[in-house]
N, CA, C and O atoms as a Tinker XYZ file with bonds, in Angstrom:
   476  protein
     1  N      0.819000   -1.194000    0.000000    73     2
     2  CA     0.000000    0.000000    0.000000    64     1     3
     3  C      0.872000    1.270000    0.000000    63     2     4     5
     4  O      0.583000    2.232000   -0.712000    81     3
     5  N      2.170000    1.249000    0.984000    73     3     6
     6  CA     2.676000    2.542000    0.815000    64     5     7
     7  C      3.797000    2.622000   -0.468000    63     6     8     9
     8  O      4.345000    3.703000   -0.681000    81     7
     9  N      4.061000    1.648000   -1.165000    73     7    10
    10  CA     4.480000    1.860000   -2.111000    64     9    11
    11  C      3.805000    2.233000   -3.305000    63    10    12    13
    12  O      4.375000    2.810000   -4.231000    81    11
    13  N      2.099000    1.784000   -3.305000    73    11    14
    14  CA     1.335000    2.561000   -4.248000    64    13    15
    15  C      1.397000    3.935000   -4.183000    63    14    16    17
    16  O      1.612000    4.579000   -5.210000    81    15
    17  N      1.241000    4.459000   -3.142000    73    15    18
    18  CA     1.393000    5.942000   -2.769000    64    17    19
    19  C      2.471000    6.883000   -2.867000    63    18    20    21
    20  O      2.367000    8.095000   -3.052000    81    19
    21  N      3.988000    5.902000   -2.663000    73    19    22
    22  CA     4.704000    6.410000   -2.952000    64    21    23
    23  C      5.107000    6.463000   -4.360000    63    22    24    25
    24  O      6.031000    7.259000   -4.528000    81    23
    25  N      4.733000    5.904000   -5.370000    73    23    26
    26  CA     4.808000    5.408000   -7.130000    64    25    27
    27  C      3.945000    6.670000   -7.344000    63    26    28    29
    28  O      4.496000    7.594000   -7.942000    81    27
    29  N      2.266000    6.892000   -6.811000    73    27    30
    30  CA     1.411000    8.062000   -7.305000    64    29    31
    31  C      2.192000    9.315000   -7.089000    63    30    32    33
    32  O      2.292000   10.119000   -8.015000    81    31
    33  N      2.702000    9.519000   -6.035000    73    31    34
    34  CA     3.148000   10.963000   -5.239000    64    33    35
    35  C      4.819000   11.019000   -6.412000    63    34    36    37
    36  O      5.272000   12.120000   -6.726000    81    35
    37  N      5.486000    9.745000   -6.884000    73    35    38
    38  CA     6.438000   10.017000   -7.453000    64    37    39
    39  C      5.344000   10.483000   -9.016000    63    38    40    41
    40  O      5.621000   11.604000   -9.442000    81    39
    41  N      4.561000    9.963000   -9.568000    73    39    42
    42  CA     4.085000   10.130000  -11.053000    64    41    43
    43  C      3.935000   11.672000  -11.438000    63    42    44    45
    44  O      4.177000   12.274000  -12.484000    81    43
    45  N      3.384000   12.135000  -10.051000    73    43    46
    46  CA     3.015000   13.814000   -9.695000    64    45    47
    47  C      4.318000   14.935000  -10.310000    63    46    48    49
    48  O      4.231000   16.036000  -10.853000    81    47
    49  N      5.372000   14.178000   -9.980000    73    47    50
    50  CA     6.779000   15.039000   -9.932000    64    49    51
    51  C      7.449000   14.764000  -11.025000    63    50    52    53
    52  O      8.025000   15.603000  -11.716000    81    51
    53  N      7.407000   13.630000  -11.221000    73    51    54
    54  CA     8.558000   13.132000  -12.478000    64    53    55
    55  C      8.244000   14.097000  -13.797000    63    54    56    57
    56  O      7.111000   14.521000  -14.026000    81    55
    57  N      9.200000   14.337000  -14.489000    73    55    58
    58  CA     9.162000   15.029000  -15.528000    64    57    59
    59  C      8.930000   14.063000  -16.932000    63    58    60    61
    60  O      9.338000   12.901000  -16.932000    81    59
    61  N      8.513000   14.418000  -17.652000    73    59    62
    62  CA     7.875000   13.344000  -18.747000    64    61    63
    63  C      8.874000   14.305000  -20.002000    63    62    64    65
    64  O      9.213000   15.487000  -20.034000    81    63
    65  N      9.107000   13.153000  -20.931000    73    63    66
    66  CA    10.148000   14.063000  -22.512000    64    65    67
    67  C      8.871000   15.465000  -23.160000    63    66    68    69
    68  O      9.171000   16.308000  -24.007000    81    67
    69  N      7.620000   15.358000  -22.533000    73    67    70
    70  CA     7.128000   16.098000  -23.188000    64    69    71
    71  C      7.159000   17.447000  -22.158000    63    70    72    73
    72  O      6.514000   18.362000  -22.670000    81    71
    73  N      7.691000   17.784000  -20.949000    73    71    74
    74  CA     8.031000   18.820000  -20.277000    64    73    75
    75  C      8.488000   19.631000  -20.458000    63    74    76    77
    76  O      9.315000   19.344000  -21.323000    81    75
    77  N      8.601000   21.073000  -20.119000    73    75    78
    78  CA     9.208000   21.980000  -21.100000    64    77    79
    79  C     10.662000   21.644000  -20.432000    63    78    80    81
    80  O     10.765000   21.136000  -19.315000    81    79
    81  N     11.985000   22.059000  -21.417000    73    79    82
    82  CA    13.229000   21.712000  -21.314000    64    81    83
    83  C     13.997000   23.013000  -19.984000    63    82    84    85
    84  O     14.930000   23.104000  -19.186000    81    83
    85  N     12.877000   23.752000  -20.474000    73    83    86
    86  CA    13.574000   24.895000  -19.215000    64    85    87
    87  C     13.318000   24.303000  -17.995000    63    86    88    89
    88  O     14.240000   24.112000  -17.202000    81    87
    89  N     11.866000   23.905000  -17.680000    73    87    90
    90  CA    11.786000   22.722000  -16.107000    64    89    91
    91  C     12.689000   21.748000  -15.661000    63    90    92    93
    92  O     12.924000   21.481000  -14.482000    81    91
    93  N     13.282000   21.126000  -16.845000    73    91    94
    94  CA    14.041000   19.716000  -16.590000    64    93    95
    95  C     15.259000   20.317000  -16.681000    63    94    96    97
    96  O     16.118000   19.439000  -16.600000    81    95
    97  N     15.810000   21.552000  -16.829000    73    95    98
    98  CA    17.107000   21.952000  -16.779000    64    97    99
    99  C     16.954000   22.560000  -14.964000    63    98   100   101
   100  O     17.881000   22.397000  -14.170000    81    99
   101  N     15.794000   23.162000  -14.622000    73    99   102
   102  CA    15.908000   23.890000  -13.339000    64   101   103
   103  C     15.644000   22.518000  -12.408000    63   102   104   105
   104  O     15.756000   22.656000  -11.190000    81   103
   105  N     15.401000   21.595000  -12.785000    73   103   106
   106  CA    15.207000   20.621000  -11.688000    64   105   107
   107  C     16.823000   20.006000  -11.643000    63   106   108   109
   108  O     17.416000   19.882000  -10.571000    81   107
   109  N     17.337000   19.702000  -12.741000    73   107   110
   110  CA    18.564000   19.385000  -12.763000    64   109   111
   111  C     19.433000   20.264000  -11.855000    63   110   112   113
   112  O     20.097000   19.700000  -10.986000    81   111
   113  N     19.472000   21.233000  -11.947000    73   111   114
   114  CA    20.250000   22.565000  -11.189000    64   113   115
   115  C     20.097000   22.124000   -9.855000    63   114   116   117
   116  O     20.972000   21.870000   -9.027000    81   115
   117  N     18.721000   22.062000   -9.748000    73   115   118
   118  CA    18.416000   21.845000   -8.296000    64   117   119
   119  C     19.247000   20.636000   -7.607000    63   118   120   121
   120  O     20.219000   20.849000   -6.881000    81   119
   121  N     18.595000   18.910000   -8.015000    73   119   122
   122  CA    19.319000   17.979000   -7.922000    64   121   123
   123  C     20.681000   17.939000   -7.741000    63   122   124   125
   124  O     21.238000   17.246000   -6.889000    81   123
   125  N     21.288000   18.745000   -8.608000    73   123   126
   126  CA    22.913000   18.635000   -8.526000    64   125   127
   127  C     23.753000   19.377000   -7.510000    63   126   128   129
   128  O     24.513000   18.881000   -6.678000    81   127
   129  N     23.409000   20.990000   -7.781000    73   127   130
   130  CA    24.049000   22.192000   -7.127000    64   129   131
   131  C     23.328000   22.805000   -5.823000    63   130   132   133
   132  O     23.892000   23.612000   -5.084000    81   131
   133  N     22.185000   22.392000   -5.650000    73   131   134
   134  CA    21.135000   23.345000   -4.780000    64   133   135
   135  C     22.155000   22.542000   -3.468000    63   134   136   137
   136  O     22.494000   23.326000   -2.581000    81   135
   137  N     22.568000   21.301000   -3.330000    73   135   138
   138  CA    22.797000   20.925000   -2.255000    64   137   139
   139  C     24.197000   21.590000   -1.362000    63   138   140   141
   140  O     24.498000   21.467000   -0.175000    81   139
   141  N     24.820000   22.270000   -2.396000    73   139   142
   142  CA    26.334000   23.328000   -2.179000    64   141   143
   143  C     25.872000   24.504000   -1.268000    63   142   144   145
   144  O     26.719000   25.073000   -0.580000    81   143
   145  N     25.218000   24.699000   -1.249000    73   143   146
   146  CA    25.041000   25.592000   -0.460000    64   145   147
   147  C     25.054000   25.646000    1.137000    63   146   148   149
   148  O     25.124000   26.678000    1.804000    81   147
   149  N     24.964000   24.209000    1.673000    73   147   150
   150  CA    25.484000   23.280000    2.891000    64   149   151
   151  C     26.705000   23.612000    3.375000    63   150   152   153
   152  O     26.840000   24.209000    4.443000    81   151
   153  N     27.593000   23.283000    2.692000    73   151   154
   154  CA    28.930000   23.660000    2.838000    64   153   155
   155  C     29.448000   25.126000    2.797000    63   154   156   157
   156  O     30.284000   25.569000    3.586000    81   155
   157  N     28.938000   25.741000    1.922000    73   155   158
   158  CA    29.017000   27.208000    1.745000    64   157   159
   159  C     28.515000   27.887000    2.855000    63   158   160   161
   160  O     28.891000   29.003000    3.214000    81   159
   161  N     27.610000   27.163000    3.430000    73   159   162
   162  CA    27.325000   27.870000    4.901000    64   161   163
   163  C     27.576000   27.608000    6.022000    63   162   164   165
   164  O     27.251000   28.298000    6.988000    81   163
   165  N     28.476000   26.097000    6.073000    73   163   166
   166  CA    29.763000   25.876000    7.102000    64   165   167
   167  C     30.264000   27.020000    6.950000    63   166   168   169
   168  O     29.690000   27.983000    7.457000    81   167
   169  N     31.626000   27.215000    6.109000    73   167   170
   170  CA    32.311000   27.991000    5.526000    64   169   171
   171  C     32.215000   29.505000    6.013000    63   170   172   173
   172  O     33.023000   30.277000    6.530000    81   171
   173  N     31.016000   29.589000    5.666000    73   171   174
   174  CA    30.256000   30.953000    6.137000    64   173   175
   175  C     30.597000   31.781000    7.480000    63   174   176   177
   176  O     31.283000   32.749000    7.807000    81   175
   177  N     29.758000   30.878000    8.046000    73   175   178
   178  CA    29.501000   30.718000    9.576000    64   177   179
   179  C     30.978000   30.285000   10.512000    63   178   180   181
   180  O     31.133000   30.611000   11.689000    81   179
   181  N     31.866000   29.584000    9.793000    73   179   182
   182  CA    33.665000   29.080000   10.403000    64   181   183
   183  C     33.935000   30.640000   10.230000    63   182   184   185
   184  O     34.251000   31.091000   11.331000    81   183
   185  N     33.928000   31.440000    9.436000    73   183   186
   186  CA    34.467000   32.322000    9.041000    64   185   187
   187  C     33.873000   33.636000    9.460000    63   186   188   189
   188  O     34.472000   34.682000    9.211000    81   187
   189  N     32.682000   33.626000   10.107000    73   187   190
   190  CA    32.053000   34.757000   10.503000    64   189   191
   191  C     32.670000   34.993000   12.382000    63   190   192   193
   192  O     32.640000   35.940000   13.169000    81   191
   193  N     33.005000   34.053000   12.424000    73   191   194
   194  CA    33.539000   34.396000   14.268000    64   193   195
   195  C     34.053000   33.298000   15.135000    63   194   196   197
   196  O     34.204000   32.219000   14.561000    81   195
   197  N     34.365000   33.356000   16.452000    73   195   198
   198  CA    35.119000   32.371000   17.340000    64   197   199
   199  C     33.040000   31.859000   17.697000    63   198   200   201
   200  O     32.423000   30.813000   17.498000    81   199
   201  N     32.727000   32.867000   18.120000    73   199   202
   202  CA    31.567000   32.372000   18.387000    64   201   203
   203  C     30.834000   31.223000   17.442000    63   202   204   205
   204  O     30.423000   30.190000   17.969000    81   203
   205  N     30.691000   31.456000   16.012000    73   203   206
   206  CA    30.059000   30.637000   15.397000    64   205   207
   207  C     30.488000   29.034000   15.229000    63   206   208   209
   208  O     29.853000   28.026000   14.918000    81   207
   209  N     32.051000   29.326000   15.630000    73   207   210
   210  CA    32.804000   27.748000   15.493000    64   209   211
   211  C     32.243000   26.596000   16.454000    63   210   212   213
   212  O     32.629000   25.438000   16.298000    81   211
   213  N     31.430000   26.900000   17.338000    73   211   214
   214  CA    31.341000   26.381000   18.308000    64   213   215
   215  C     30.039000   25.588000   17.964000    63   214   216   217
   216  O     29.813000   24.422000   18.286000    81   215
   217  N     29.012000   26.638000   17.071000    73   215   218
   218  CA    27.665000   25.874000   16.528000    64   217   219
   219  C     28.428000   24.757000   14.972000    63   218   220   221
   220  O     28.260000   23.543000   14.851000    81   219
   221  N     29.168000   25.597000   14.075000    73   219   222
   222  CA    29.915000   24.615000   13.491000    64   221   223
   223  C     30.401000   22.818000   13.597000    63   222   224   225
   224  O     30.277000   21.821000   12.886000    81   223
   225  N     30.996000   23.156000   14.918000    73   223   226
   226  CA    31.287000   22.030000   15.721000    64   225   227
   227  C     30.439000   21.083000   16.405000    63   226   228   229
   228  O     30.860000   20.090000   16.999000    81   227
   229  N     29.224000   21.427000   16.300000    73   227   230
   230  CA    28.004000   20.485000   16.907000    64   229   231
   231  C     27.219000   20.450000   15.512000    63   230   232   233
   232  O     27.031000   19.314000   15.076000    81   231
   233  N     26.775000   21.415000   14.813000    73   231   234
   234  CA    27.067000   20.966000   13.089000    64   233   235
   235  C     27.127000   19.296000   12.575000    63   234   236   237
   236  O     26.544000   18.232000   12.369000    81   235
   237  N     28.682000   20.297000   12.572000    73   235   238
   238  CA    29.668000   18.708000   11.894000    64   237   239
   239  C     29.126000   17.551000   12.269000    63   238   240   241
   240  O     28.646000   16.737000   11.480000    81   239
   241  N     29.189000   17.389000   13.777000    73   239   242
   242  CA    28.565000   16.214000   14.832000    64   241   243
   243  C     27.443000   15.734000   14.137000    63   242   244   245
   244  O     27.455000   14.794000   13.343000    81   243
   245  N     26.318000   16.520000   14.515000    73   243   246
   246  CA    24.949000   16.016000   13.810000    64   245   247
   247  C     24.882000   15.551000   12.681000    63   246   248   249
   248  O     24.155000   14.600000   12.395000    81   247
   249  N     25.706000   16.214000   11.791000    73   247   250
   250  CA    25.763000   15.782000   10.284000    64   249   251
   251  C     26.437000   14.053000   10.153000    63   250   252   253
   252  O     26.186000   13.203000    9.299000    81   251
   253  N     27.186000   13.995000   11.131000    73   251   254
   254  CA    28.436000   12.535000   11.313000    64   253   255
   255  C     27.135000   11.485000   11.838000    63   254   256   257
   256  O     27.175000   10.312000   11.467000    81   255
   257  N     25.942000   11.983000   12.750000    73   255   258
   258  CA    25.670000   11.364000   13.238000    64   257   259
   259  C     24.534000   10.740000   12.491000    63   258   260   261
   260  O     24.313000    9.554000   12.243000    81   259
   261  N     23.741000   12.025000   12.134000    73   259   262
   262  CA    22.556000   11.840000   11.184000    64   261   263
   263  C     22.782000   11.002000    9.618000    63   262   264   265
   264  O     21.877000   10.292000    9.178000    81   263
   265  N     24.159000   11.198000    8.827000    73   263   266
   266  CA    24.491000   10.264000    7.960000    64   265   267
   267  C     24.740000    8.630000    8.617000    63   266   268   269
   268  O     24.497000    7.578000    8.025000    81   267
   269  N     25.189000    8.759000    9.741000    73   267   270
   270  CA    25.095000    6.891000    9.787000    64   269   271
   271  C     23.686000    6.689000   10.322000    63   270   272   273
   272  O     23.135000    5.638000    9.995000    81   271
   273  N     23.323000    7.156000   10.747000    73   271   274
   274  CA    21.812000    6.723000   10.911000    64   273   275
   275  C     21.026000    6.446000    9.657000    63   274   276   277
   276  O     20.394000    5.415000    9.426000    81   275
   277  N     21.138000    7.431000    8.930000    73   275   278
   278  CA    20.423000    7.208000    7.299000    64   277   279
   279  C     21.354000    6.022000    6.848000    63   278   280   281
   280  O     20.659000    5.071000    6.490000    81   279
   281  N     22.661000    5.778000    6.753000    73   279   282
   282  CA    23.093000    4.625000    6.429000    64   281   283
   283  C     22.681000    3.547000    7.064000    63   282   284   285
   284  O     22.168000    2.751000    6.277000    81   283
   285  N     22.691000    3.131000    8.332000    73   283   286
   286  CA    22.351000    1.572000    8.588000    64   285   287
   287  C     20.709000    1.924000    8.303000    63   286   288   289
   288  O     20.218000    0.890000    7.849000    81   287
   289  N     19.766000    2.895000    8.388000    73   287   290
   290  CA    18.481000    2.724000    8.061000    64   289   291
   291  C     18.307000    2.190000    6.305000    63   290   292   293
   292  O     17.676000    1.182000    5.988000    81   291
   293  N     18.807000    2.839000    5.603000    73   291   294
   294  CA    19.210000    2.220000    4.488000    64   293   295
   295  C     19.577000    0.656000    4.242000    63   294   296   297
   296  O     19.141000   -0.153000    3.423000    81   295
   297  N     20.484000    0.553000    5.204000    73   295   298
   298  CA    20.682000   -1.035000    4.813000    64   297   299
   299  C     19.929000   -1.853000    5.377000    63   298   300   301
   300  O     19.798000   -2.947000    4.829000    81   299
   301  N     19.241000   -1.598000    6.573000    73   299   302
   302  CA    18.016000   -1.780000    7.504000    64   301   303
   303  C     16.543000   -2.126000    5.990000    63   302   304   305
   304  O     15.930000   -3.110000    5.575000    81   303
   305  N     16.581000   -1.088000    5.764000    73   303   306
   306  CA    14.966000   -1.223000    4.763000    64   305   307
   307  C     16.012000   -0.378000    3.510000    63   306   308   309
   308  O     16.252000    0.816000    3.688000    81   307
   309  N     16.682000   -1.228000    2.063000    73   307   310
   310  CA    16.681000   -0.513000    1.001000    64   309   311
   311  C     15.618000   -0.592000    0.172000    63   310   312   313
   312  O     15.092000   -1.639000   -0.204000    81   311
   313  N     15.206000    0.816000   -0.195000    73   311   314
   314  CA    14.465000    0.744000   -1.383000    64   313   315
   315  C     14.867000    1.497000   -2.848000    63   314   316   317
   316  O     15.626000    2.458000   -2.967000    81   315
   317  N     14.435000    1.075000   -3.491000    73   315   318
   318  CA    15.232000    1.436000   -4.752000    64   317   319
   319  C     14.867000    2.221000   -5.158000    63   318   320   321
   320  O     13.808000    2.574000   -4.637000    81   319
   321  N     15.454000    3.250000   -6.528000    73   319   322
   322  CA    15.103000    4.604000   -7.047000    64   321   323
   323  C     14.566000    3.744000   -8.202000    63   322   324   325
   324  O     14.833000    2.716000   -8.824000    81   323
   325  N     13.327000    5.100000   -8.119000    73   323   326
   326  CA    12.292000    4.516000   -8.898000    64   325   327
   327  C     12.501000    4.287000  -10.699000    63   326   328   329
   328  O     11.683000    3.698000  -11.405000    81   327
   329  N     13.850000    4.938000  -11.206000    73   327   330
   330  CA    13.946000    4.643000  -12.948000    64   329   331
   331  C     15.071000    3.267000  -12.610000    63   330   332   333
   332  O     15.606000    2.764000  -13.598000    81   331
   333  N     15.418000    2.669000  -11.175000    73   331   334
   334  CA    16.317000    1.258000  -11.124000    64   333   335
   335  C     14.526000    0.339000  -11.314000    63   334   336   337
   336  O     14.515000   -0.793000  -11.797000    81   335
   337  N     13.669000    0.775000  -11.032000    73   335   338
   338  CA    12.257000   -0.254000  -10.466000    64   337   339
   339  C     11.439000   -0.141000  -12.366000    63   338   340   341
   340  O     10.460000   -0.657000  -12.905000    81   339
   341  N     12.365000    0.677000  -12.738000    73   339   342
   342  CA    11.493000    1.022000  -14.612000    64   341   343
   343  C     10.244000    2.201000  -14.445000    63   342   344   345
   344  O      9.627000    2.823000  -15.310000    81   343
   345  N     10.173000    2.220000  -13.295000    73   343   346
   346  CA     8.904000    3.670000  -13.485000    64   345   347
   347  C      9.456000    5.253000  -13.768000    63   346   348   349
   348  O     10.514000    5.729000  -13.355000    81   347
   349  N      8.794000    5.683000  -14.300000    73   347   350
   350  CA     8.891000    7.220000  -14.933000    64   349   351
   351  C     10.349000    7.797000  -15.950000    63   350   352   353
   352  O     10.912000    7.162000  -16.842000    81   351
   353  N     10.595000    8.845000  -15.568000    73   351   354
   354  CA    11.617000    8.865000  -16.543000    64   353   355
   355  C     13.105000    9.813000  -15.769000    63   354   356   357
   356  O     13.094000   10.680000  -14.895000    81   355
   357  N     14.119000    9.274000  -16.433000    73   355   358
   358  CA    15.525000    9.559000  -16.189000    64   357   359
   359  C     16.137000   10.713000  -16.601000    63   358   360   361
   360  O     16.547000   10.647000  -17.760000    81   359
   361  N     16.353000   11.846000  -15.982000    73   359   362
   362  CA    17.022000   12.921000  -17.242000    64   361   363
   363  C     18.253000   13.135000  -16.676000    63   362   364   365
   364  O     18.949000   13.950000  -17.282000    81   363
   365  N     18.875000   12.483000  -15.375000    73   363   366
   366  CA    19.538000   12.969000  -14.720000    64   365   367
   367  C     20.862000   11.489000  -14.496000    63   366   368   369
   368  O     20.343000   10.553000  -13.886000    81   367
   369  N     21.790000   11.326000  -14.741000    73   367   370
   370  CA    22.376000    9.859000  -14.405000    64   369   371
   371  C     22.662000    9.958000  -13.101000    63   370   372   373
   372  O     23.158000   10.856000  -12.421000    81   371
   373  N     22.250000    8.842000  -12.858000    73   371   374
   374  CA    22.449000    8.572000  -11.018000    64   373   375
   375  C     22.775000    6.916000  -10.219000    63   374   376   377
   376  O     21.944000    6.008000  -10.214000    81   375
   377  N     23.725000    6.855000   -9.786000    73   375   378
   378  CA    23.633000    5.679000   -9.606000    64   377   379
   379  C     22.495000    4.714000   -8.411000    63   378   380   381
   380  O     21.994000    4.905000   -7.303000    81   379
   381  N     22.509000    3.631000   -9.461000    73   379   382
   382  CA    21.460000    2.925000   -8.498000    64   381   383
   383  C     21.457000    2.155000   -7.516000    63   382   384   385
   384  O     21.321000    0.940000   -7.376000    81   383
   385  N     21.700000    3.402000   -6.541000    73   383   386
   386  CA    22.206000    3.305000   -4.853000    64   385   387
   387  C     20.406000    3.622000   -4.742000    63   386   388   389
   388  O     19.484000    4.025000   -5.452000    81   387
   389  N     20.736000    3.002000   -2.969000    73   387   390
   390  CA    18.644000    3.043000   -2.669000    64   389   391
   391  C     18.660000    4.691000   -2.428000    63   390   392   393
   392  O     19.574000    5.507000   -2.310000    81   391
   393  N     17.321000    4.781000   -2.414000    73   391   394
   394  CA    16.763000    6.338000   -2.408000    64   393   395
   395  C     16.255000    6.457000   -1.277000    63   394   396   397
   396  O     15.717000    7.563000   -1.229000    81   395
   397  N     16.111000    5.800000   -0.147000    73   395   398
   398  CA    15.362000    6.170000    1.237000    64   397   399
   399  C     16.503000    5.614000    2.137000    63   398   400   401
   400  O     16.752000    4.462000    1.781000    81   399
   401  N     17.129000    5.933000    2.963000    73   399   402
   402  CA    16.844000    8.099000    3.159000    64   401   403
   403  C     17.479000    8.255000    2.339000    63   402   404   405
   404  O     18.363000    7.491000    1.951000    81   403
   405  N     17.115000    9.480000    1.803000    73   403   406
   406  CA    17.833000   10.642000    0.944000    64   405   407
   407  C     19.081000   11.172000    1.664000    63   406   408   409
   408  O     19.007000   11.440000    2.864000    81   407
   409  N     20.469000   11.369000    0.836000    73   407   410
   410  CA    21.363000   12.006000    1.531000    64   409   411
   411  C     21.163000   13.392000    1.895000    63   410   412   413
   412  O     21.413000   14.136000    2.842000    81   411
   413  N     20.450000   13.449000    0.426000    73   411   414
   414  CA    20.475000   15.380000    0.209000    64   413   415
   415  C     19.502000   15.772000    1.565000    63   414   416   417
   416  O     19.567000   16.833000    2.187000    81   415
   417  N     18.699000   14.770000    1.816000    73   415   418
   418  CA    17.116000   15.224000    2.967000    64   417   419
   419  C     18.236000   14.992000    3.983000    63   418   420   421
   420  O     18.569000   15.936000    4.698000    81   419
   421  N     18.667000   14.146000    4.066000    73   419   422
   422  CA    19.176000   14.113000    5.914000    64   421   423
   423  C     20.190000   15.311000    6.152000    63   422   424   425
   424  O     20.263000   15.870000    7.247000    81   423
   425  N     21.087000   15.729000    4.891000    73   423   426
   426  CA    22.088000   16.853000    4.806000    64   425   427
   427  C     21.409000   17.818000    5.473000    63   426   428   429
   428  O     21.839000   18.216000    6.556000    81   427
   429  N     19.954000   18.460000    4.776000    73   427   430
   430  CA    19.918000   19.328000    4.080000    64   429   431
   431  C     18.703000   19.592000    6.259000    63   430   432   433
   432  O     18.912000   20.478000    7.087000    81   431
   433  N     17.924000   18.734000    6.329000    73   431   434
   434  CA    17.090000   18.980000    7.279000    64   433   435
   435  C     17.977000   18.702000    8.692000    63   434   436   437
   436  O     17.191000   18.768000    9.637000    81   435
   437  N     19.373000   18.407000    9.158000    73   435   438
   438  CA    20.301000   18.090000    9.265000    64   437   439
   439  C     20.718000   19.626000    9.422000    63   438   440   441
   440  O     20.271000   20.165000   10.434000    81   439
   441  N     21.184000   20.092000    8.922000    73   439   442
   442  CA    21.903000   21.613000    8.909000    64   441   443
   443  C     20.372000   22.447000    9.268000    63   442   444   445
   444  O     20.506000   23.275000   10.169000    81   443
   445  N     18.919000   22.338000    8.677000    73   443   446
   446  CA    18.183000   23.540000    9.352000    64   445   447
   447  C     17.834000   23.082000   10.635000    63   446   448   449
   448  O     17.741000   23.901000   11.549000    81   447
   449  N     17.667000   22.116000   10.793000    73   447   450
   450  CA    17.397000   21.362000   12.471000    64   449   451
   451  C     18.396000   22.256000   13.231000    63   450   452   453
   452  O     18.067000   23.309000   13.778000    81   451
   453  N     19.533000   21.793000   13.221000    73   451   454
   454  CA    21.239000   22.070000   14.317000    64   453   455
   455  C     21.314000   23.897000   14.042000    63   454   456   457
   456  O     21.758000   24.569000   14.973000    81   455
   457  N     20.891000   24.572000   12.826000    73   455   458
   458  CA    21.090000   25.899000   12.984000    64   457   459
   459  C     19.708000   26.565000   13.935000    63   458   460   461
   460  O     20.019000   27.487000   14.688000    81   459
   461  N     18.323000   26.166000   13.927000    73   459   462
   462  CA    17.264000   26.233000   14.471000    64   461   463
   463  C     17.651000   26.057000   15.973000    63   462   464   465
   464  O     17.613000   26.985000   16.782000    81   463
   465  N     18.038000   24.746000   16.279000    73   463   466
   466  CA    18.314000   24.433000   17.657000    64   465   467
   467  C     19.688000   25.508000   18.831000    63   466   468   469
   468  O     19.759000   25.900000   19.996000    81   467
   469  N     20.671000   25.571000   17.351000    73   467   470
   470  CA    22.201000   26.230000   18.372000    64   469   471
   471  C     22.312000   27.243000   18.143000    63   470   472   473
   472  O     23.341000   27.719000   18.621000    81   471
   473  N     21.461000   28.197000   17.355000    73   471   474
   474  CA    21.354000   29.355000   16.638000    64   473   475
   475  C     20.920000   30.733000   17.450000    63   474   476
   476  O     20.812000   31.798000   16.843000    81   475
């Protein structure tokens, strides 16, 4: 059942060859580069003060901690990306490593969590 739901909720998003090419270029952007901005705001924040190193440093932590968690949950329950399963369509090459958890989601909610919390 929750994989029906999750196949509908993916059909919603996927981009089809008949999409306009400007969408499937800004989703690409997204997918690839949107996730740099993570690091760029380590960087940021190392560099803005003695004070900020300190949220940096519990940062890093969460990030160390929250990636092995998404890893053994991963190897715990893999599920596969949905153009490895043949549904919808590919514009992007990616290898077919499982898709739950997401790196980019645990990165990304991971850094607004720890800046929300030490901020």
């Amino acid at each position: 059942m929750l994989e029906n739901i999750n196949y509908v909720l993916f059909a919603l998003i996927n981009a089809t060859p008949a999409s306009p090419q400007w969408a499937i270029e800004v989703a690409i952007l997204i997918a690839k580069d949107l996730i740099l901005i993570v690091p760029l705001l380590v960087v940021t924040l190392w560099l803005w003060g003695p004070a900020q190193r300190q949220m940096v440093f519990k940062l890093m932590l969460a990030l160390m901690i929250s990636l092995t968690v998404s890893w053994a949950i991963g190897h715990l329950y893999p599920h596969d990306r949905p153009f490895v399963a043949g549904v919808g369509y590919n514009f992007l090459h990616h290898a077919a490593d499982d898709s739950f958890p997401s790196d980019h989601g645990t990165v990304s909610f991971t850094f607004a969590l720890a800046f929300l919390f030490w901020h």
